[in-house]
C-alpha positions in Angstrom: -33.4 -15.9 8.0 -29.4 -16.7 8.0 -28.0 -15.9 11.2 -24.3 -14.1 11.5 -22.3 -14.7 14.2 -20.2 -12.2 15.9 -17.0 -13.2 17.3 -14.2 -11.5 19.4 -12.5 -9.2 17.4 -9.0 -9.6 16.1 -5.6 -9.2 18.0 -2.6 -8.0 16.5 1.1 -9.8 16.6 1.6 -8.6 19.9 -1.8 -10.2 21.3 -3.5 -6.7 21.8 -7.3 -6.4 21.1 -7.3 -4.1 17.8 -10.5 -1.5 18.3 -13.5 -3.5 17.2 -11.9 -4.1 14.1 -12.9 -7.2 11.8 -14.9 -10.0 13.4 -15.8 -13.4 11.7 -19.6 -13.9 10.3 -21.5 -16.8 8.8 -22.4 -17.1 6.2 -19.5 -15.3 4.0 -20.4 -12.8 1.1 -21.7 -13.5 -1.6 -18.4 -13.6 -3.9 -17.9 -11.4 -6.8 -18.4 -12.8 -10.7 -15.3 -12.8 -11.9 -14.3 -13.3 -15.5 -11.2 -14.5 -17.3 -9.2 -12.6 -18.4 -8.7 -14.1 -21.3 -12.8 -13.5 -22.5 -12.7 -9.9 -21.3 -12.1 -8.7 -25.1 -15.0 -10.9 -27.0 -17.1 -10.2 -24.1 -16.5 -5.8 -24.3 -16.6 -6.0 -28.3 -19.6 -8.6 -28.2 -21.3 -5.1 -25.5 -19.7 -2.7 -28.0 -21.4 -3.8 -30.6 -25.0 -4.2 -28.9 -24.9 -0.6 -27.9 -24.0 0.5 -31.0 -26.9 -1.4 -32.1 -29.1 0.3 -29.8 -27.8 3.4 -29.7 -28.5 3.5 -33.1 -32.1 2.5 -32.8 -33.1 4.6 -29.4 -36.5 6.1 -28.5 -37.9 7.4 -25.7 -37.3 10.4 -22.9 -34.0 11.8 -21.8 -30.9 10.7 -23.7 -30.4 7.5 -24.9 -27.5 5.9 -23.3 -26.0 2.6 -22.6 -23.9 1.7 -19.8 -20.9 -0.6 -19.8 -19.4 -1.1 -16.7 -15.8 -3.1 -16.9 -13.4 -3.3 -14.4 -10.6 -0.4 -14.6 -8.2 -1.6 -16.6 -10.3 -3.9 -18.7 -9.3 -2.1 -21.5 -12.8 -0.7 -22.4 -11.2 2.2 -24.1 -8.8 1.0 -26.2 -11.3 -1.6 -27.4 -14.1 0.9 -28.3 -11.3 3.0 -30.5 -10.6 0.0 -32.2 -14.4 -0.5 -32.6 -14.8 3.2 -33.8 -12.0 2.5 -36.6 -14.2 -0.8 -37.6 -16.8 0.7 -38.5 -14.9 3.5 -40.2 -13.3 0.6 -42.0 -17.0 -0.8 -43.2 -17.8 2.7 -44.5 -20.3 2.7 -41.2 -18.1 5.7 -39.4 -19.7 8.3 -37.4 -19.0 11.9 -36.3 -18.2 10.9 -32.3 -17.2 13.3 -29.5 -15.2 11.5 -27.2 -15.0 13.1 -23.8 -11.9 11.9 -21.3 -10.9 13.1 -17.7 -7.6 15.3 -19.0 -6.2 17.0 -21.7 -3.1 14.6 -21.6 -5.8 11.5 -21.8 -7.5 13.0 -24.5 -3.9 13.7 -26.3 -3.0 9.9 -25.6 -6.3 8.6 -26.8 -6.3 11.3 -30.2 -2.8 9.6 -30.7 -3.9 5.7 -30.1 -7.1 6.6 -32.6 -5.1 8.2 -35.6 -2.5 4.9 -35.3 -5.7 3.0 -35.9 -6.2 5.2 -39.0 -9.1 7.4 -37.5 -9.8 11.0 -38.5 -8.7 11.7 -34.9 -7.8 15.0 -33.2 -7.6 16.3 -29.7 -9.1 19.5 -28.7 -7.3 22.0 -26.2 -9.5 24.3 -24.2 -8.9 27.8 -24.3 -6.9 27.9 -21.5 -4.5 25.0 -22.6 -1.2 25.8 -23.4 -0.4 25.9 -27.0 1.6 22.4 -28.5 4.7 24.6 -28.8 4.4 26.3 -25.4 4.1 29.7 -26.3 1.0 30.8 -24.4 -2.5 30.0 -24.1 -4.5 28.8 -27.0 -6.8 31.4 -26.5 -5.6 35.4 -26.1 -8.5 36.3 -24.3 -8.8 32.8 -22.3 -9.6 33.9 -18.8 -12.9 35.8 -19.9 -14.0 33.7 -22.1 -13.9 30.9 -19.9 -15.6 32.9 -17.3 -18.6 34.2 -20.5 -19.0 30.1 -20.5 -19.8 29.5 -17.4 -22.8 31.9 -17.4 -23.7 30.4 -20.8 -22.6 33.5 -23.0 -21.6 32.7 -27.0 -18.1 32.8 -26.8 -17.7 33.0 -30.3 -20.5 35.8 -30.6 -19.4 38.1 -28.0 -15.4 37.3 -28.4 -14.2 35.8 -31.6 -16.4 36.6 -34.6 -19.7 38.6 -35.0 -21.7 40.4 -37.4 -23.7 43.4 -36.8 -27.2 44.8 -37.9 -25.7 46.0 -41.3 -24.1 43.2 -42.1 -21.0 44.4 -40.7 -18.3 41.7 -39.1 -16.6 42.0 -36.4 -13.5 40.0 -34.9 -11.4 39.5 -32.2 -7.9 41.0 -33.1 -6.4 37.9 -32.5 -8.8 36.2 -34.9 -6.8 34.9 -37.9 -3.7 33.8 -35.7 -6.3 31.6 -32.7 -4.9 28.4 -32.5 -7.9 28.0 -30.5 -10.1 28.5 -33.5 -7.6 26.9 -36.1 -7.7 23.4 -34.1 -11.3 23.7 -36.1 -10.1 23.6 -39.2 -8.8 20.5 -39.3 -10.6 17.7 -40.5 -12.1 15.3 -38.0 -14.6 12.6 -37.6 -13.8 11.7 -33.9 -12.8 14.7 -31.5 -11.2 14.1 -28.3 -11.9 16.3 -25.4 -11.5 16.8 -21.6 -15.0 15.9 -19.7 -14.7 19.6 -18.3 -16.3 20.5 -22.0 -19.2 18.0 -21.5 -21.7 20.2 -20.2 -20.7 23.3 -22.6 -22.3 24.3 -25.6 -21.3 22.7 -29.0 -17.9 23.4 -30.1 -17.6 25.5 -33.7 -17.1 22.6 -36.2 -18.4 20.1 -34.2 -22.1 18.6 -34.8 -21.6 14.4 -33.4 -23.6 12.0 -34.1 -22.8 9.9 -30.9 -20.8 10.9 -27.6 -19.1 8.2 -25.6 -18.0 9.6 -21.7 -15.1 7.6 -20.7 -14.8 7.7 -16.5 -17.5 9.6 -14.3 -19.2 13.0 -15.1 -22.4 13.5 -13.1 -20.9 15.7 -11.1 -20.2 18.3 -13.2 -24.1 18.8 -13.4 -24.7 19.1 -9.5 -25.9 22.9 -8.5 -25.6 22.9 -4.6 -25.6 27.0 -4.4 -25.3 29.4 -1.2 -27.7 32.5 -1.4 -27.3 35.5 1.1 -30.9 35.9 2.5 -30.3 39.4 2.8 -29.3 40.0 -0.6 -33.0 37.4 -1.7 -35.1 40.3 0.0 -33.4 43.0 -1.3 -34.6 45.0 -4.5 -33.6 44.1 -7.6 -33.2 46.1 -11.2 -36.0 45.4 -13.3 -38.9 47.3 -15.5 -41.9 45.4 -14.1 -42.8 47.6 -10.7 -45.3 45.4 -10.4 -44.1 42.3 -10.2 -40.9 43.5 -8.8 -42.7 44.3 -5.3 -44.8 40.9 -5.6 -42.2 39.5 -5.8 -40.0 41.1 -2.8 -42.8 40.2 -0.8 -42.4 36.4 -1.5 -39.0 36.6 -1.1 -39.3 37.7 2.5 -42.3 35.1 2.8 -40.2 32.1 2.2 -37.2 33.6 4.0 -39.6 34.2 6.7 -41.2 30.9 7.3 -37.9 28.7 6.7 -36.5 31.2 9.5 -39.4 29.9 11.8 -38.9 26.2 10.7 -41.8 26.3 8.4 -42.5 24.7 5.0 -42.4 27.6 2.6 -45.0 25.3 0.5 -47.6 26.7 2.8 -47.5 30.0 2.0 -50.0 31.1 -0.3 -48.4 30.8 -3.9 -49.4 28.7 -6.7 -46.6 27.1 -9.2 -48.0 29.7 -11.7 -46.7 32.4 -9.0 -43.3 30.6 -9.0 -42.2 30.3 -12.4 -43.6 33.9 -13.0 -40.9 35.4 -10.0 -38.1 33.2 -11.5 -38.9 34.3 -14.9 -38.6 37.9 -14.0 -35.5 37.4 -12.0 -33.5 36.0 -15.4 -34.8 38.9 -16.9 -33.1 41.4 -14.3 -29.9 39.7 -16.4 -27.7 42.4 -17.5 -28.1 42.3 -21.5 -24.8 41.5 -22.6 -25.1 42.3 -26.7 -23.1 44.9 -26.3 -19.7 43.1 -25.6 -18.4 42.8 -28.8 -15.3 40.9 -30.4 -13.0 44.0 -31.5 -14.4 45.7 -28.4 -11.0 46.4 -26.0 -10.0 44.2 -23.3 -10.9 46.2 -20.5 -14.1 47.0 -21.6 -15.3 43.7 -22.2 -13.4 42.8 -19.1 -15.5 45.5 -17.3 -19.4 44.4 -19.0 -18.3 41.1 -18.7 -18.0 41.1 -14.8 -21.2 43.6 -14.5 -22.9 40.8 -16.4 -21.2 37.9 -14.3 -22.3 39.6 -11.0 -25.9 40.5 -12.4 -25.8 36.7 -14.0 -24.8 35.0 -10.3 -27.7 36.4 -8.4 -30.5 35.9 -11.2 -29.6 32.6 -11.7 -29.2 31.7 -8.1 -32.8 33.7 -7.0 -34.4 31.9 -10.2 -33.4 28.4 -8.7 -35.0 29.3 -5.5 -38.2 29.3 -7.3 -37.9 27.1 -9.7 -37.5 24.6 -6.8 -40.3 26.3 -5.1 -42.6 25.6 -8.6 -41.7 22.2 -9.1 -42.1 21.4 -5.5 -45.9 22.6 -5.5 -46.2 21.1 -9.2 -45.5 17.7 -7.2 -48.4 18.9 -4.5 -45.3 18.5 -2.1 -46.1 20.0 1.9 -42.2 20.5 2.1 -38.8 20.8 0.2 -35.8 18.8 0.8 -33.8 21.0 -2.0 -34.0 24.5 0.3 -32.6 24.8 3.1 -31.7 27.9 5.5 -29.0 27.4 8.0 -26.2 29.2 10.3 -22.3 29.3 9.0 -19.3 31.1 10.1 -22.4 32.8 12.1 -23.7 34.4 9.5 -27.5 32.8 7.6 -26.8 30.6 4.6 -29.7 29.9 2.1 -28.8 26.9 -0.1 -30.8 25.7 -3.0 -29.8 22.3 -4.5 -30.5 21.2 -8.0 -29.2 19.7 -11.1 -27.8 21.6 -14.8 -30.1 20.0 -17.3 -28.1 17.8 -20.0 -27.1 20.1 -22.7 -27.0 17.4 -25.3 -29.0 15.1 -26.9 -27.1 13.0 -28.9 -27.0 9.4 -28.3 -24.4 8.9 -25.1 -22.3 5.8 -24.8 -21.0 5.8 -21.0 -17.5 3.8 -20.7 -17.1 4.2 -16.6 -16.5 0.9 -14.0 -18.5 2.8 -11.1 -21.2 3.9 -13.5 -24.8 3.8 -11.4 -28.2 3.5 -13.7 -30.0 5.2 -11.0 -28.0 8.3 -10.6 -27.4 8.8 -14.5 -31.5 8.4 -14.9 -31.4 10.8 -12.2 -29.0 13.1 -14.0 -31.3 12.6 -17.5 -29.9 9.7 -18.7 -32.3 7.2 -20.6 -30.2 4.4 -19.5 -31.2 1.1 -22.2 -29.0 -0.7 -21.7 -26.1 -2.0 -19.0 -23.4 -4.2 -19.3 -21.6 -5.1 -16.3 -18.0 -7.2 -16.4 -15.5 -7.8 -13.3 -12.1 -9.3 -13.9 -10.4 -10.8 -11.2 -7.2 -8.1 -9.8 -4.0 -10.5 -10.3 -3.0 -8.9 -6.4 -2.0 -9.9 -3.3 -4.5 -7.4 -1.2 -3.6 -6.6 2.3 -5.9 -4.9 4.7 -6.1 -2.6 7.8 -8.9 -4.0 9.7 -8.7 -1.9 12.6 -8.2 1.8 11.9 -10.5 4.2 9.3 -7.4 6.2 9.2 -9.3 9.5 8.6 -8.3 12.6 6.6 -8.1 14.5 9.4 -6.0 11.6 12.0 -3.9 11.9 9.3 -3.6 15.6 8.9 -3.2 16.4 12.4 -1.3 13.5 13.0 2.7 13.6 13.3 2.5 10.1 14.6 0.1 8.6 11.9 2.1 9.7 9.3 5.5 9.1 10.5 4.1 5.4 10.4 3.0 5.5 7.4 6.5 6.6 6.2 8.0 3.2 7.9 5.2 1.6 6.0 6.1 3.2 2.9 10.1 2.5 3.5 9.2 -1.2 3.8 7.6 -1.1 1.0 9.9 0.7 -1.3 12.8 -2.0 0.2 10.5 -4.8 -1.0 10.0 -3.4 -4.6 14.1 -2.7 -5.0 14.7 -5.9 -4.0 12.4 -7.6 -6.5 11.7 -5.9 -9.7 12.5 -2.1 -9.1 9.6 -1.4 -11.0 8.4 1.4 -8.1 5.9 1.8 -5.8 2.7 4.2 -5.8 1.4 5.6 -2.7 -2.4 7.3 -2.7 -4.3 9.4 -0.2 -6.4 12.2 -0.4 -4.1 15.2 -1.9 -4.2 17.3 1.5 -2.8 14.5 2.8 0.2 14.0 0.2 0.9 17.6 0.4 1.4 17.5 4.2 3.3 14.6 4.1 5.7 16.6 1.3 5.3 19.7 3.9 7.0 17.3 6.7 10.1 16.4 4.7 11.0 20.2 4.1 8.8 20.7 0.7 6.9 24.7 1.0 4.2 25.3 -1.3 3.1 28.7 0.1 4.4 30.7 -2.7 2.6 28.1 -5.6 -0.4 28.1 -7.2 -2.0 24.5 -6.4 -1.5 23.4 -10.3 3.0 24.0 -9.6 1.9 22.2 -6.3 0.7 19.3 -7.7 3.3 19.1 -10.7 5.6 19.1 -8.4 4.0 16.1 -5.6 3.3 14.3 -9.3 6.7 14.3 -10.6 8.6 13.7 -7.7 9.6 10.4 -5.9 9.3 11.5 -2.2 10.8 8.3 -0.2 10.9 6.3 -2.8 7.8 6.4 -4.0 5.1 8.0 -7.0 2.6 9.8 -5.8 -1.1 10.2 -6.3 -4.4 11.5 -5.1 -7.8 10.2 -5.4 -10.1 12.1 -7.8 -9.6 13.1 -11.7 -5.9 12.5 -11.0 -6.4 8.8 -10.6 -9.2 8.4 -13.7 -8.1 6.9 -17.0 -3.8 7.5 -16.4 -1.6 4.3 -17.6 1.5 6.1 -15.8 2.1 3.8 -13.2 1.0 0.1 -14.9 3.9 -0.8 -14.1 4.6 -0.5 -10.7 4.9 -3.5 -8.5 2.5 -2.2 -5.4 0.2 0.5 -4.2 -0.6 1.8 -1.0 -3.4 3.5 0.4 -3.1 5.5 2.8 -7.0 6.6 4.6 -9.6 7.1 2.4 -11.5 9.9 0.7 -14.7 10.7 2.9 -17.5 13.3 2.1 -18.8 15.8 4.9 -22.5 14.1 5.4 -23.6 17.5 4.3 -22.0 17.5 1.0 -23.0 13.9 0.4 -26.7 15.0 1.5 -26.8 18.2 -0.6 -25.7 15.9 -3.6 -28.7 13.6 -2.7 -30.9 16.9 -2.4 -29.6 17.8 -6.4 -30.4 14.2 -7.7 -33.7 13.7 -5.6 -34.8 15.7 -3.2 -38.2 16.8 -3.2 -39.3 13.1 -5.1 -42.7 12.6 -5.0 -43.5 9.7 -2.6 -40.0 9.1 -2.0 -38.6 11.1 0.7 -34.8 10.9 1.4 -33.7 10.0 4.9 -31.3 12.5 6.0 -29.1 12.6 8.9 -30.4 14.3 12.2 -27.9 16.1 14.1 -27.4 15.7 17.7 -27.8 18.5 20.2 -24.1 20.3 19.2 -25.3 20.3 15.8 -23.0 17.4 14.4 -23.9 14.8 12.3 -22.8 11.3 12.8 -23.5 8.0 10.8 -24.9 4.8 12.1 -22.7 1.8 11.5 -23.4 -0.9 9.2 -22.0 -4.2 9.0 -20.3 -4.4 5.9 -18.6 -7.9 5.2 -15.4 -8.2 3.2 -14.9 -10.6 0.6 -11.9 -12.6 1.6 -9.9 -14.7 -1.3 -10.2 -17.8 0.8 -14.1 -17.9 1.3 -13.9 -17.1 5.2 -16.7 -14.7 6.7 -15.7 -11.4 8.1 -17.4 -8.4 8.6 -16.7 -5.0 9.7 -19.0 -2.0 11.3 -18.2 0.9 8.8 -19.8 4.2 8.8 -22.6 4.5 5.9 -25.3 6.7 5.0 -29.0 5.4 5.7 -30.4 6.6 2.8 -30.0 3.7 -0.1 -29.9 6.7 -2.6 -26.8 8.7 -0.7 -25.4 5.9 0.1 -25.1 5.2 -3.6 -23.4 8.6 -3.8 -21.1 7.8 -0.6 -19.6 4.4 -2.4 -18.5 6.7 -5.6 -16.6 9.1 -3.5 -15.3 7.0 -1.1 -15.2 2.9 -2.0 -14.8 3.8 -5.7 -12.6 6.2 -5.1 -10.3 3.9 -3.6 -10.5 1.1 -6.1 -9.9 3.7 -9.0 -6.8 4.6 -7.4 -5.9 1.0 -6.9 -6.6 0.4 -10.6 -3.9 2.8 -11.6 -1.7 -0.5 -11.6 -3.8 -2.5 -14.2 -4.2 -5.3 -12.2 -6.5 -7.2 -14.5 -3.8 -7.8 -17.0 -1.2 -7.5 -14.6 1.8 -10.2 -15.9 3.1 -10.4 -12.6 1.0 -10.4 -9.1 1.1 -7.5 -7.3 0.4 -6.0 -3.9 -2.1 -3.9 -2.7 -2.3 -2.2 0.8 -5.5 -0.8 2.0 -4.4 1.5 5.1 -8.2 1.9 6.1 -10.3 -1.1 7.2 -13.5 -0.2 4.9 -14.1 -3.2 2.2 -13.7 -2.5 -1.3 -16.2 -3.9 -3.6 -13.8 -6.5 -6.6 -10.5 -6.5 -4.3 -10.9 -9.8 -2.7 -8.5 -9.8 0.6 -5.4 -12.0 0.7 -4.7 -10.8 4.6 -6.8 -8.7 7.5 -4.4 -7.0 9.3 -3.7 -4.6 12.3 -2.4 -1.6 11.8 0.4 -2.4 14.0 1.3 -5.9 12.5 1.4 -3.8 9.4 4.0 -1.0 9.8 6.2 -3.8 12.3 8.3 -3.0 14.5 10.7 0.7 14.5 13.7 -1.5 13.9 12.3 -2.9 10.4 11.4 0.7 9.6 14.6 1.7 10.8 16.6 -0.3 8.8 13.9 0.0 5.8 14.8 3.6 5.7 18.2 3.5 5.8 18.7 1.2 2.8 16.2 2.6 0.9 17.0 6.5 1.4 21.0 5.6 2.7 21.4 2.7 1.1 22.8 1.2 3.2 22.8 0.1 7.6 25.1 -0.5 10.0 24.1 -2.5 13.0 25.6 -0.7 15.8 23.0 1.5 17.9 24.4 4.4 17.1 24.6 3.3 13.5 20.4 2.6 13.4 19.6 5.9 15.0 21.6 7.4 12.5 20.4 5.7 9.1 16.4 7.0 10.3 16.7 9.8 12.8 12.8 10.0 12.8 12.1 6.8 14.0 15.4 6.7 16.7 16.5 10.3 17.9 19.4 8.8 19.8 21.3 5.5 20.1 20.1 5.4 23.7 16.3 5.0 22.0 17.9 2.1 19.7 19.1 0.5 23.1 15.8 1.2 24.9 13.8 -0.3 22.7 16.1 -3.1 21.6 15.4 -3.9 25.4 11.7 -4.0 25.8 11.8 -6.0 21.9 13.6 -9.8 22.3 12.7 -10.7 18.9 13.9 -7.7 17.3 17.1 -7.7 19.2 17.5 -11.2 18.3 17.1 -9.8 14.5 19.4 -7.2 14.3 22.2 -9.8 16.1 21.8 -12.0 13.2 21.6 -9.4 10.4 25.0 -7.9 12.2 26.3 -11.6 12.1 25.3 -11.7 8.0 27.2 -8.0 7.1 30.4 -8.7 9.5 32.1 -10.1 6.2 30.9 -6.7 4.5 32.4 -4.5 7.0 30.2 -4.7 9.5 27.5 -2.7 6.7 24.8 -3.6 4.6 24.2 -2.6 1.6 21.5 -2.8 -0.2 23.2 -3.9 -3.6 24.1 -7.0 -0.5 20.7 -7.9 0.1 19.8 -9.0 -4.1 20.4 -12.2 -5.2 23.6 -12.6 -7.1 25.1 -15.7 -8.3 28.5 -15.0 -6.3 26.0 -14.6 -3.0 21.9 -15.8 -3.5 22.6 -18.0 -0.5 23.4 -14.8 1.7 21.4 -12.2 0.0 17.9 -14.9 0.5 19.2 -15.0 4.4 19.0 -11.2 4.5 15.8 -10.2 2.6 14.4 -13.4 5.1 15.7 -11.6 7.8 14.8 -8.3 6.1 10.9 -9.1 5.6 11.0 -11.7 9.0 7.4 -10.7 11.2 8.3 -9.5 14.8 
């Protein structure tokens, strides 16, 4: 068995010890597969064309899918529409739907697939905004959205019906929809937000084949909260009978999970289950009476009578449908019900899954896609193809701070620094290329760091929020979140860097309730959850988690990760995932020029081989660079007085007796600023930053300054 070796940790520039932070190991990683660039295209059509192949030809349970798993930016997507138009080409075309994170992905993709000379067209939900802006695409968009998502016909109930005597009835908005005239339109390949992949079949719409570009599984996750109360209390029904059985059970398995005890033991069969979660969907409120050219308030009115009555039979009849299947499996306990105290009141949560709606043949076009989840999920996966290019980036990495949503929330200090970072960042890109820098976090944390430099939100919804954070350049820099945001968008291919500030981290709860949904209650195979300590909080044991450094050498790290292999499959798609996606947004692959990448957390990231470990320290340098970083870049210019500094970043220096305090305890960067004062004395005694670019009248003093400039402490 190989034996690692731990060393001291890491010290920063200053000689401190940096928290545990990295430490060297023998051997190294294993390194990642990379390959060229260059064979990424044969190598995606060569996949392209095998799962077509066996799409074509599938058998078997669940629905028949194939996996290919390329690198973001591989260019997966664009192939597989030129693939589509192929076959169109060969007379071999089929009806596809073509699901996408956004609206404005599917637009661009609808777009991409006509110029190919595809039958192409994007499809606008309901509650889109029409192409010319004059309103929603649907009239009556809130409610029908909301008849969705308790799986009423939207078309029956709120567009078109006809009644016993042949009679039909519409919507008054029918003939002018441009909802339902989007349908009209001729189409062999429809392009449409992933939101509509677990919704019935669109009118007009009957694919052959759907491809699911980007992640979707968790749209078919059910983690619901049940009042207890509310379980045990009567319900509205016509079977007496079975009404008080099955009040009685209720307060049975409310009972025994109140006393800690399996509520398998009690005695029910599976018959007994499905019977009670039969008769609670049929305590549904009929809702045949909402009819198209009904007014708005009353089918505003049944609808939310139905909506309410709909909620609690559907959430009672997953209580025992768990219970069935559970005792089905000859199970003593269930992982997927749980009762618990929040906000000190008694929570009963059921966990479970949405079956797949569809059957059609899937093709899954997703980087982070995982086998075992999708076959988890109902996915027959068949087949998996699997191809890493190599990031053209210079990756530099925090290997001493975790740099946690919440140090960064109620942090002034952690955030401040990662505005010098930021600055210093933003001077290196104008410098160079002026092509931009992106900056990513979790979106609490962007709108917090808007909040500090004088931004209010409290009067927007979070959709003007977040137009706002995404169309502004808030010192310096774009701005992005991790999540759907960061799925799919080309906006910022062209930027030179990216930073990353912390990390996207799941409550252990949530990450064990999404476990609980995909397989709790497995027969045999038990998941090991996280016990809490004696305050109730749940902490995760540290694993040594090695990163894979560009230059072969061995180093490790102790990151927090969840011991069951099955959540912990769940914990790398929200968290190291996450990450990479939003690092992807520059299209590193095919990047022409290298670019940087800074990881402001020190967990490793699976395909970004690291260039440099840092600390956090050595990273943001010393308040003088920031200083001066922020002054040029939100001034434009410095002078090199004290008073001058203090002025140029008032958040970093107050006062020019702060400038001179520091300037004190710092040699080096007092030695810095004498020779950067020495360099703009023929300027006037201030630099600018149109000074510090190379021009032919001055390269010799403008390579002296960005030297200086960029100079470690």
């Amino acid at each position: 068995m190989t034996q690692w070796t731990r060393e001291e940790p890491a010290r920063d520039g200053m000689g401190r010890f940096c928290n545990a932070g990295a430490y060297r190991i023998s051997p190294a990683c294993q390194p990642t597969v990379f390959i060229p660039a260059s064979d990424a295209r044969k190598m995606l059509w060569s996949a392209l064309e095998q799962a077509d192949q066996v799409l074509h030809e599938s058998e078997g349970q669940g629905v028949p899918s194939v996996v290919i798993r390329a690198s973001p930016g591989a260019g997966k997507s664009t192939l597989q529409r030129e693939f589509m138009a192929a076959r169109e080409a060969e007379g071999l075309g089929a009806r596809i739907a073509f699901h996408v994170p956004t609206l404005a992905l599917a637009e661009d993709a609808a777009r991409e697939a006509a110029d190919l000379g595809l039958a192409a067209q994007a499809i606008r939900g309901r509650s889109a905004i029409r192409p010319d802006g004059s309103g929603p695409m649907c009239e009556k968009a809130d409610l029908v959205e909301q008849a969705n998502r308790i799986g009423l016909s939207a078309r029956e109930h709120f567009c078109e019906s006809k009644t016993e005597d042949g009679a039909v009835k519409r919507c008054p908005h029918f003939e002018g929809c441009a909802y339902l005239r989007q349908f009209n339109e001729e189409a062999s390949c429809h392009f449409l937000a992933t939101a509509y992949f677990n919704l019935p079949k669109l009118p007009g719409m009957d694919p052959n084949l759907r491809i699911v570009d980007e992640t979707f599984w968790q749209n078919f996750l059910l983690i619901r909260n049940i009042d207890p109360i509310a379980f045990k209390s009567p319900r509205t029904t016509s079977d007496p009978t079975g009404h008080n059985d099955l009040l009685v059970a209720a307060a049975d398995v409310v009972g025994s999970l109140v006393r800690h005890q399996s509520p398998l033991k009690l005695p029910y069969e599976a018959k007994d289950y499905a019977a009670f979660a039969e008769l609670e969907r049929k305590g549904q409120a009929p809702v045949s009476d909402i009819r198209p050219d009904d007014g708005l308030e009353s089918q505003k009115a049944k609808l939310d009578k139905a909506v309410l009555l709909h909620r609690n039979a559907s959430h009672f009849a997953a209580v025992w449908e768990v219970l069935r299947e559970a005792k089905e499996k000859k199970l003593t306990s269930t992982e997927r019900l749980r009762l618990f105290i929040q906000d000190q009141k008694e929570v009963l949560r059921v966990a479970s899954r949405r079956p797949l709606r569809h059957e059609e043949p899937l093709l899954i076009l997703d980087a982070d896609a995982d086998p075992e989840i999708l076959n988890a999920l109902g996915c027959d996966v068949q087949q998996e193809h699997h191809l890493t290019l190599r990031p053209n980036a210079h990756v530099v990495q925090v290997h001493d701070r975790r740099m946690s949503i919440t140090s960064l929330l109620d942090s002034q200090k952690n955030r401040e620094e990662c505005r010098r970072l930021i600055a210093k960042e933003v001077l290196r890109d104008r410098l160079s290329g002026n092509t931009g820098v992106l900056v990513g976090a979790a979106r609490s944390v962007v709108q917090k760091i808007f909040e500090d430099a004088g931004y209010d939100f409290n009067a927007m919804s979070q959709d003007e929020a977040s137009r706002i954070m995404l169309t502004t350049k808030l010192h310096g820099a774009h701005w992005l979140w991790f999540g759907g945001r960061a799925l799919g968008s080309n906006r910022y291919k062209n930027c030179s860097s990216v930073i990353v500030l912390g990390r996207q981290e799941l409550p252990i709860w949530a990450l064990e309730d999404q476990g609980r949904a995909l397989w709790g209650d497995t027969h045999g195979e038990p998941l090991h959850l996280v016990e809490p300590d004696l305050s109730g909080a749940q902490q995760l044991p540290l694993t040594e988690i090695p990163y894979e450094m560009a230059d072969g050498t061995g180093m490790a790290v102790q990151v927090p990760c969840h011991p069951d292999p099955r959540i912990r499959r769940l914990q790398m798609q929200s968290r190291e995932f996450a990450t990479r996606q939003l690092v992807e947004r520059l299209r590193l692959a095919h990047a022409v020029e290298r670019k940087r990448v800074i990881l402001a957390c020190n967990i490793p990231i699976p395909g970004l081989p690291v260039n440099e470990l840092v600390s956090w320290n050595a990273l943001i340098g010393c308040r003088i660079d920031a200083a001066i970083a922020i002054s040029l870049t939100e001034r434009a210019e410095v002078t090199f007085d004290r008073k001058g500094i203090a002025k140029g970043a008032p958040t970093v220096f107050p006062s020019a007796e702060a400038v001179s305090a520091y300037l004190k305890r710092n040699k080096a960067c007092a030695g810095r600023v004498k020779m950067l004062k020495n360099l703009a004395k023929p300027l006037g005694g201030t630099l600018r930053i149109d000074n510090c670019s190379p021009s032919p009248r001055q390269a010799d003093a403008a390579r002296a300054v960005q030297a200086l400039l960029f100079a470690e402490a």
